[in-house]
N, C-alpha and C positions, 0 to 999 in steps of 0.2 A: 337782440336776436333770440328767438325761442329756442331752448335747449332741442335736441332730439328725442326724448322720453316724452315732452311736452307737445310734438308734434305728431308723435304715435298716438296719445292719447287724445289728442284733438280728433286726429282721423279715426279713431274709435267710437269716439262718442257723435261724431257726425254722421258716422254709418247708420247707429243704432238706431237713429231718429228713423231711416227706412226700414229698419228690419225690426226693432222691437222697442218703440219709445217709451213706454212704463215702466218697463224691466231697466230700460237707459236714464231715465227719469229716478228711476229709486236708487239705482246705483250710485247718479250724480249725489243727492238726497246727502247719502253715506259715507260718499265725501269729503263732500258739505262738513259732515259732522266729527269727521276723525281729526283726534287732536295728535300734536305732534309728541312722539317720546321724552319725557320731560326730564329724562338721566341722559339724553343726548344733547347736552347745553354745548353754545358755540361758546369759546375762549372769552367774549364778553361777555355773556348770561352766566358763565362760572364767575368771573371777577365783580360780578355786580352781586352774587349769592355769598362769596366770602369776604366781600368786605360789608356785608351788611348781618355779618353772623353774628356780633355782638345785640344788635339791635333785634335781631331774632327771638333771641336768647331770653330777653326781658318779657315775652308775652307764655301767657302760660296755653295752653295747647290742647283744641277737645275735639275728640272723632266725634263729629257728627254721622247718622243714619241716615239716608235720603230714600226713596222710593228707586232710587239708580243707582247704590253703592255708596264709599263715605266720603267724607269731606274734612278736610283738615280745616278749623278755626283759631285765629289767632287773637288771644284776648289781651289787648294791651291796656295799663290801667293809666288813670291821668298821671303824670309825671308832680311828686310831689308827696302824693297818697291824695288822701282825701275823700271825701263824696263827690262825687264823679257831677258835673254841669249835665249829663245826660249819655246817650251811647250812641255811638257813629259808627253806621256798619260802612266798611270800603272793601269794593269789585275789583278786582284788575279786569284787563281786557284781554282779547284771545292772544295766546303764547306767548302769556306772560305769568308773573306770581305775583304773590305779597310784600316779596325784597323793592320789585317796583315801583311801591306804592309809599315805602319809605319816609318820604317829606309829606304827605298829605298826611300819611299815620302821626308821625313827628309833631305835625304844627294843631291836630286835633287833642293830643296828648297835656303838650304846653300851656294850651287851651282852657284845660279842667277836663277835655272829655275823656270817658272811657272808646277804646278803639275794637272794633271786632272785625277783623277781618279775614275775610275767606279765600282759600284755595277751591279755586272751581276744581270741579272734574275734569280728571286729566292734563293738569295743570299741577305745579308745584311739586308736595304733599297730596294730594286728592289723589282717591286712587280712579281708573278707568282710561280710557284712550277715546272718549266720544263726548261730544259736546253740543247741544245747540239749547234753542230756548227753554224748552220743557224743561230739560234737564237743569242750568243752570234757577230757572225762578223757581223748583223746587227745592234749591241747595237753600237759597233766600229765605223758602218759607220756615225752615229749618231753625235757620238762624233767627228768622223772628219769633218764633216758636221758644228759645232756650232765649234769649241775649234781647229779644224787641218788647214795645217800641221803639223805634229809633226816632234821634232828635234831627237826622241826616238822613240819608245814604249816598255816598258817591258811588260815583263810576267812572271809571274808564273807557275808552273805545267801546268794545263788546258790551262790559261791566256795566257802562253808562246806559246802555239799551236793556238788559237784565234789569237795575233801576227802576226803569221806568215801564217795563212789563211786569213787574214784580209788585208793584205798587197800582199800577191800573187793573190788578187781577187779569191777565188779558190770556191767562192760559188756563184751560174750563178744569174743573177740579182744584184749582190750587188757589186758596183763600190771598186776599191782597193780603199785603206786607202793610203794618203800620208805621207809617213816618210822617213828620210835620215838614221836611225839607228836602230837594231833591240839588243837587251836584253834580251835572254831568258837562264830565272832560272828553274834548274830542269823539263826541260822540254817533254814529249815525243815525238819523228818523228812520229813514225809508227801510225796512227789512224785502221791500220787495223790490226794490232798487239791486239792492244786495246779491239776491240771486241774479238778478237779471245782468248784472256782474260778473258773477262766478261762470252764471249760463252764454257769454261770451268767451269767458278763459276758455271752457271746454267745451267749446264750436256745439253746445247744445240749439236745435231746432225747434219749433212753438209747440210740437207732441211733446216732447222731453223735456221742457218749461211747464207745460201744464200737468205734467208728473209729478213734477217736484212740489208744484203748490198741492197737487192732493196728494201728497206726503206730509206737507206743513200741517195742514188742515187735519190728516189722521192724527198727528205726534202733537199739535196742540189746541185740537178743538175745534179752531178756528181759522176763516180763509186767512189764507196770507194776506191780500188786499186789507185785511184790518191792522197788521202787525204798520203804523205807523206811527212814529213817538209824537211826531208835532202836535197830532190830532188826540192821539192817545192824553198830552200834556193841557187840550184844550179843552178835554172835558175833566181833567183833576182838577183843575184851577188851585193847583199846590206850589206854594215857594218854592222857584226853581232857578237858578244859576246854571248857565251854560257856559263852559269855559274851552276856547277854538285857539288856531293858533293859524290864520289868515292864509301860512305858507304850509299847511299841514297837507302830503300829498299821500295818507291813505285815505282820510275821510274829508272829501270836500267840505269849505268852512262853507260851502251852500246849507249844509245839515245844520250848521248852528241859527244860521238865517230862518231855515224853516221855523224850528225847534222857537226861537224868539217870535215871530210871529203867530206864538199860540197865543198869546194875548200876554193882558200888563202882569201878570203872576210870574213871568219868565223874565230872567234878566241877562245880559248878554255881555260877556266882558273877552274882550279879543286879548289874546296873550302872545304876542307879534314876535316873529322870526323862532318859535320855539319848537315848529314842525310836531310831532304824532308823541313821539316819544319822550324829546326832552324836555317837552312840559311836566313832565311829572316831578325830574327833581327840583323845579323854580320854586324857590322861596316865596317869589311873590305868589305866585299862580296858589300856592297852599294858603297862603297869610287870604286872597280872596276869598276863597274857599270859608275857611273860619270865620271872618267877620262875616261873611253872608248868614254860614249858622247860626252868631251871634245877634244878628239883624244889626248888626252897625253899618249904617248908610257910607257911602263913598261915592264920590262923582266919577271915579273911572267906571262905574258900572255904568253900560249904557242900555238903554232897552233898543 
């Protein structure tokens, strides 16, 4: 049942489509874009923050500069010492951090790789309270800027689409990111799916949808109808691993489906009963991950 704050604001934003749907439209926008207080963790986001403080602890720490404010980076080095196999930048996804990302950082480490991994904006460490594409593939370009090329990049949810916009240069201004590999977990294609999503939660109407795309389109160049990964992946023809989790109920495993039929460069490995989240601390689902980097073949990959 909808909260009653949730119903106020539905009947708000449903008005506005009569009385002023651009103004309703940019508001939704900004929304869209605010990220949650990241010192207001729930009782699990604090328990998963301090029991992963030791592992923290071992990556050494750079403010990055971005054209939005900074960005906290986290540089883990291969476990060992050594000369590092190459460097693996990893995303988390929206409202979440680097603690999340944990086992993927971990099994990249054991690896030989060096880890770089980023606090987005408004997230973590990152300072800001706003988030969406631009801002995120500009933190990326950042990072490849000081720490790239990478021999990787994963992502997560959001992370996984950052990835792959980050690397298709697909926001005007901002140089593609160099990588030989792409890893994206639970991720969604469609960004215009997405809205059209969100523009249901808040009873927006077709003025106030078509708002918000020439919002996308001011904030990154570009219509929204172009922001789609599968297609975006069909013309990088770049090794790409998609890793879904069948029962995952925020991003339909239809996006993985998409995302695989960009052709044979994509490979598709279904990570079953592990839902959105707790894919990430699966051993296996990391140990994938790493041999894909490594190019070590496996038959559980399926295309």
């Amino acid at each position: 049942m909808a909260s009653f704050s949730h119903k106020v604001i539905r009947t708000l934003f449903g008005a506005g489509e009569h009385l002023a749907p651009r103004l309703t439209g940019r508001a939704a926008f900004e929304l869209f874009c605010r990220t949650p207080n990241p010192k207001n963790m729930s009782d699990r986001e604090r328990r998963i923050v301090e029991q992963s403080a030791r592992f923290m602890a071992e990556a050494r720490r750079h403010h990055l500069t971005t054209r939005f404010g900074r960005v906290m980076a986290f540089d883990f080095r291969p476990e060992g010492g050594g000369r590092p196999l190459g460097t693996v930048l990893v995303i988390h996804g929206w409202q979440s951090r680097t603690e999340h990302m944990k086992a993927i950082v971990e099994g990249y480490r054991e690896a030989g790789y060096r880890v770089i991994a980023l606090d987005l904006p408004g997230h973590g460490q990152s300072s800001g309270r706003r988030l969406n594409m631009a801002i995120a593939v500009d933190a990326a370009r950042v990072a490849g800027e000081w720490f790239g090329p990478f021999a990787t990049v994963v992502g997560h949810s959001f992370g996984g689409a950052v990835a792959v916009n980050s690397v298709a240069g697909s926001v005007k201004g901002i140089a593609s990111l160099q990588a030989q590999r792409l890893v994206l977990i639970s991720t969604p294609s469609s960004m215009p799916m997405l809205f059209e999503d969100f523009g249901r939660f808040l009873n927006l109407g077709p003025k106030s949808q078509t708002a918000i795309a020439a919002q996308v389109e001011r904030v990154a160049g570009h219509p929204l109808e172009d922001y789609v990964g599968a297609d975006q992946l069909a013309r990088l023809d770049l090794p790409t691993l998609v890793i879904h989790a069948p029962d995952d109920r925020e991003i339909s495993s239809d996006n993985a489906k998409a995302f695989a039929a960009a052709g044979t460069h994509v490979k598709l490995y279904w990570a079953k009963g592990l839902g959105h989240r707790r894919i990430l601390a699966d051993p296996d689902v990391a140990a994938e991950a790493v041999r894909f980097s490594l190019g070590v073949k496996k038959k559980s990959l399926v295309h």
